[in-house]
MDAnalysis code that builds the backbone (N, CA, C; Angstrom):
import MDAnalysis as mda
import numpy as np

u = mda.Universe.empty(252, n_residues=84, atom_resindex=np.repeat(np.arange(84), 3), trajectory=True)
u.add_TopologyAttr("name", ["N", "CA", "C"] * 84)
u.add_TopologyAttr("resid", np.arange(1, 85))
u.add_TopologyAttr("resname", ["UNK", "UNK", "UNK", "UNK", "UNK", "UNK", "UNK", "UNK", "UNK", "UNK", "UNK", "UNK", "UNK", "UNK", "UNK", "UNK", "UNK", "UNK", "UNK", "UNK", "UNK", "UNK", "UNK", "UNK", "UNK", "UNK", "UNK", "UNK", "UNK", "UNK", "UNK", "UNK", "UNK", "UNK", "UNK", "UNK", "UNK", "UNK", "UNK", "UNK", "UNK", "UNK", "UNK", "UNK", "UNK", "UNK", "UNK", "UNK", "UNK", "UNK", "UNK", "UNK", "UNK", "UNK", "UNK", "UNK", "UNK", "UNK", "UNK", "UNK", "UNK", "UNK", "UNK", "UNK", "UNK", "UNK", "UNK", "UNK", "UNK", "UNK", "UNK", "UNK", "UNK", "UNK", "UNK", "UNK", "UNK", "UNK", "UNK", "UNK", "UNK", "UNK", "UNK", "UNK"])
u.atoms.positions = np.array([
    [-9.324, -96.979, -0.398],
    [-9.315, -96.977, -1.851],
    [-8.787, -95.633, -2.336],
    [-8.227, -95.694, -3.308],
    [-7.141, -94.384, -3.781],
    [-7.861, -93.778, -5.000],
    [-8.124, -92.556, -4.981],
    [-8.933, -92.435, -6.656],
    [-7.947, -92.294, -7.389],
    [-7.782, -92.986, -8.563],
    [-6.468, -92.297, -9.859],
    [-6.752, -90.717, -10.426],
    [-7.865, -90.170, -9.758],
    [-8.015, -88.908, -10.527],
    [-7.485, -87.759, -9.349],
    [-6.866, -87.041, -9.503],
    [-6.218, -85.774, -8.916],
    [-7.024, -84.664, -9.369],
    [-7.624, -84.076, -7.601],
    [-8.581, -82.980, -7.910],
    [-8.061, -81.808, -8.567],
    [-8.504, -81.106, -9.209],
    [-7.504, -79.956, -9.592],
    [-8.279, -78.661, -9.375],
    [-7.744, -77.523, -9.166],
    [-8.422, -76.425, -8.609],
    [-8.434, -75.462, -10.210],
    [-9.666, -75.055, -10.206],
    [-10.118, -74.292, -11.809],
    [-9.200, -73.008, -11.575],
    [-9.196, -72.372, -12.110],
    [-8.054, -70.981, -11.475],
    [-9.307, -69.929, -12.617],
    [-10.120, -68.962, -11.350],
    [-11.042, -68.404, -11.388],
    [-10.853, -67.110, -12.484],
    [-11.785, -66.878, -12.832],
    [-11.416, -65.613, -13.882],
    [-12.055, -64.350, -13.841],
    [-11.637, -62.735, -13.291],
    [-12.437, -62.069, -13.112],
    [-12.600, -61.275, -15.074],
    [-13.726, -60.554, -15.062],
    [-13.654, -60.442, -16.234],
    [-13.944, -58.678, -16.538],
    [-13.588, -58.099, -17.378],
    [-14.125, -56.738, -17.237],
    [-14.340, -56.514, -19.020],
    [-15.041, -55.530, -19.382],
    [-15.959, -55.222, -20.654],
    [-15.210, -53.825, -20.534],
    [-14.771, -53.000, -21.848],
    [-14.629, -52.245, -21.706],
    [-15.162, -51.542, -23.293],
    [-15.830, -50.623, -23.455],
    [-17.089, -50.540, -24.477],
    [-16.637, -48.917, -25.006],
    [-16.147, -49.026, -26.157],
    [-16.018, -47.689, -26.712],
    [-17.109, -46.979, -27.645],
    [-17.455, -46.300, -26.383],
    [-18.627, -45.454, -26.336],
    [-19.368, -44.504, -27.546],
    [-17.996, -44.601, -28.388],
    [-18.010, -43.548, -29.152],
    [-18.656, -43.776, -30.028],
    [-17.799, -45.488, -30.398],
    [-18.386, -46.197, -31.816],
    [-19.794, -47.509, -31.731],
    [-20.052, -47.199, -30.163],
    [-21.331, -48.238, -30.293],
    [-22.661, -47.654, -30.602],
    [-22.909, -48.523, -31.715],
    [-24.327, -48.226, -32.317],
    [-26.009, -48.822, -31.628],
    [-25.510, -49.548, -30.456],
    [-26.450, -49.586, -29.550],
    [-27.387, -51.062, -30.426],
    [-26.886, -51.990, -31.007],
    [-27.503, -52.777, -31.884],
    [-28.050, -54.031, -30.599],
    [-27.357, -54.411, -29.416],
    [-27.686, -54.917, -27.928],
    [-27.485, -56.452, -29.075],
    [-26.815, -56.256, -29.788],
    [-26.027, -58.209, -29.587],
    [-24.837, -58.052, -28.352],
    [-24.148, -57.715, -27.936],
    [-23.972, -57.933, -26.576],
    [-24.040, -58.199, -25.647],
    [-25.543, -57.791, -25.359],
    [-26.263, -57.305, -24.396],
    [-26.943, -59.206, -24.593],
    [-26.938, -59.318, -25.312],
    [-28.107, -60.746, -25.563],
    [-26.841, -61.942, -25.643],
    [-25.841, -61.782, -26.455],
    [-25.242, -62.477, -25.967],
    [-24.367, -63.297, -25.233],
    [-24.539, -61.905, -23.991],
    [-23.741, -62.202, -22.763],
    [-24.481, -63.669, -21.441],
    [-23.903, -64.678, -21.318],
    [-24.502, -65.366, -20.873],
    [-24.758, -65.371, -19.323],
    [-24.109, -64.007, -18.563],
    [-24.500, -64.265, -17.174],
    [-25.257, -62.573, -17.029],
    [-25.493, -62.063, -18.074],
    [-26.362, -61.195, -17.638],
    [-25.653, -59.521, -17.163],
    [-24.093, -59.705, -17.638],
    [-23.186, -58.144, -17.352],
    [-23.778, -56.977, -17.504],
    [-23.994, -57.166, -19.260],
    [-24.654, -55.737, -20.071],
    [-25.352, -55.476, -20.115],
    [-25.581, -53.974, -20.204],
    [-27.256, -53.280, -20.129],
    [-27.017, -52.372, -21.236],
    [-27.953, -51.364, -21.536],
    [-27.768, -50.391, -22.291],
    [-28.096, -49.072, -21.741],
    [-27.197, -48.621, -21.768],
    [-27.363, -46.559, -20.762],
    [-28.571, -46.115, -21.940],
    [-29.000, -45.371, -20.870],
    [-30.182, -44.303, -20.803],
    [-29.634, -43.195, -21.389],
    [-27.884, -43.198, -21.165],
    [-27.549, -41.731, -22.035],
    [-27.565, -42.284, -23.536],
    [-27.236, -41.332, -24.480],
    [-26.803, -41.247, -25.718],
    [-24.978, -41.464, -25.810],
    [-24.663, -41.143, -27.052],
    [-23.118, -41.082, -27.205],
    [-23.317, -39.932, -28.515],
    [-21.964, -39.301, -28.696],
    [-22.251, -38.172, -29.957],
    [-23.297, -38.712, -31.092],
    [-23.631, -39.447, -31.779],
    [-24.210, -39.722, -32.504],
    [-25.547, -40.122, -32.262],
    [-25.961, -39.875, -31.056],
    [-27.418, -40.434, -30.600],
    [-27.767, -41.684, -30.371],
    [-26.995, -42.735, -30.080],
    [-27.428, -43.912, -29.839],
    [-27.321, -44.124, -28.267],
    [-27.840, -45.190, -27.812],
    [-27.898, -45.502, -26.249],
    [-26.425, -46.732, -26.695],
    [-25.621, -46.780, -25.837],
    [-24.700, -47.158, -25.847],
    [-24.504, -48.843, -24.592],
    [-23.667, -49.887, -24.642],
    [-23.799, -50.947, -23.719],
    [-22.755, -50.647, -22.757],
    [-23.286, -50.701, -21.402],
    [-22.246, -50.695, -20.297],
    [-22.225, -51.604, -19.405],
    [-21.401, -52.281, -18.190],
    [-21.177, -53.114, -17.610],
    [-22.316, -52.680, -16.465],
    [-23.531, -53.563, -16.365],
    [-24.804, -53.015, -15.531],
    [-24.144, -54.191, -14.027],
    [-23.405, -55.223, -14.607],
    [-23.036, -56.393, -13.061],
    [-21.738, -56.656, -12.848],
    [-20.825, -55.679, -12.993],
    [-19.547, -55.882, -12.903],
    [-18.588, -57.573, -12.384],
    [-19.339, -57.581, -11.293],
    [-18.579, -58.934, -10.707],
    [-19.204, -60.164, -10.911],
    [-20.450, -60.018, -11.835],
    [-20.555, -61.280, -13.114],
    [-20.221, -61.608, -13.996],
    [-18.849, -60.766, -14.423],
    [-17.934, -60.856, -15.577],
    [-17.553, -62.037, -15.211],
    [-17.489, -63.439, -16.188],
    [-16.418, -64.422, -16.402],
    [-15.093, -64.242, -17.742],
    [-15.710, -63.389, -18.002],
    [-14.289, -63.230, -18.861],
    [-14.661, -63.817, -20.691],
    [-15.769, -64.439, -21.128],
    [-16.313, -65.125, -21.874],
    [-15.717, -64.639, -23.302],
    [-16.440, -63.341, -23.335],
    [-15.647, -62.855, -24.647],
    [-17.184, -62.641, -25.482],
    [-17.816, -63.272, -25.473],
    [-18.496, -63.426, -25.969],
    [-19.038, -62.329, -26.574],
    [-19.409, -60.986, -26.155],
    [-20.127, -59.921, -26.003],
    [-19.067, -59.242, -27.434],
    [-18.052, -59.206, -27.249],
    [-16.852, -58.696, -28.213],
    [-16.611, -59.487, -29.369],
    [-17.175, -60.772, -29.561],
    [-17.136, -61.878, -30.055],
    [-18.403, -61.352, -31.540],
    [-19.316, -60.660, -30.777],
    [-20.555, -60.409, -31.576],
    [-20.816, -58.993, -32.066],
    [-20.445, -58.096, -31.544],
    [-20.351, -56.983, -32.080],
    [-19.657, -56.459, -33.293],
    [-20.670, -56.096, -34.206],
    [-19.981, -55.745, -35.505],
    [-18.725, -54.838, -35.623],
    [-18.981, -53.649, -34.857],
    [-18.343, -52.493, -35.019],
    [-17.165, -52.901, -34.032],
    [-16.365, -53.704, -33.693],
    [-15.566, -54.143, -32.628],
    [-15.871, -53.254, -32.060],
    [-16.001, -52.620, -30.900],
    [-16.362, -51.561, -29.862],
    [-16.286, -51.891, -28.347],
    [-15.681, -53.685, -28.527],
    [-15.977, -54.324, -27.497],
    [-14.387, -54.849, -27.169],
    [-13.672, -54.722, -26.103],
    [-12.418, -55.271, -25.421],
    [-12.673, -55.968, -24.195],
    [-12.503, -57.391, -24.068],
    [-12.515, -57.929, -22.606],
    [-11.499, -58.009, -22.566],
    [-11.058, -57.727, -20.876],
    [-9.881, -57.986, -20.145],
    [-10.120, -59.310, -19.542],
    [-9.346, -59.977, -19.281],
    [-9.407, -61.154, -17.312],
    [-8.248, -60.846, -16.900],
    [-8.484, -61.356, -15.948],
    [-7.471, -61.340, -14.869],
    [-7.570, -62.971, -14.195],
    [-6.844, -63.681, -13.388],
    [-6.953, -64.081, -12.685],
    [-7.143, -64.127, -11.038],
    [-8.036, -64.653, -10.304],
    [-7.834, -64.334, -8.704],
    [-8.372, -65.758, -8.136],
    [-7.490, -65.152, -7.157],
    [-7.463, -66.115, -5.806],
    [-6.581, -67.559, -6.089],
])
């Protein structure tokens, strides 16, 4: 028996956060609405005294957007890439 459906291969997405430090006010919608758990919030400050969001799981990035999606102050750039 032949299936009519043709498997197709997902084409994987690595994802990276890149968080300008300068202008985050540390408000952690990011941080909450990242759904696999990337962002954390540093223990340091940034000039203005806030604790700032950084990539705490690097290679749980899917690429979502999401995190940049929610932040007021845009402060937030995702990259992807593709692999494999």
């Amino acid at each position: 028996m032949h299936s009519i459906f043709k498997k197709t291969k997902m084409a994987k997405i690595k994802g990276t956060v890149v968080v300008n430090v300068e202008r985050c006010k540390g408000c952690e919608l990011c941080v909450i609405a990242c759904p696999t758990n990337v962002l954390a919030m540093t223990k340091e400050v940034n000039k203005k005294g806030y604790h700032y969001a950084y990539m705490v799981d690097e290679d749980a990035c899917i690429g979502c957007a999401s995190c940049g999606l929610v932040c007021p102050d845009g402060c937030i750039t995702v990259y992807k890439a593709k692999i494999g």
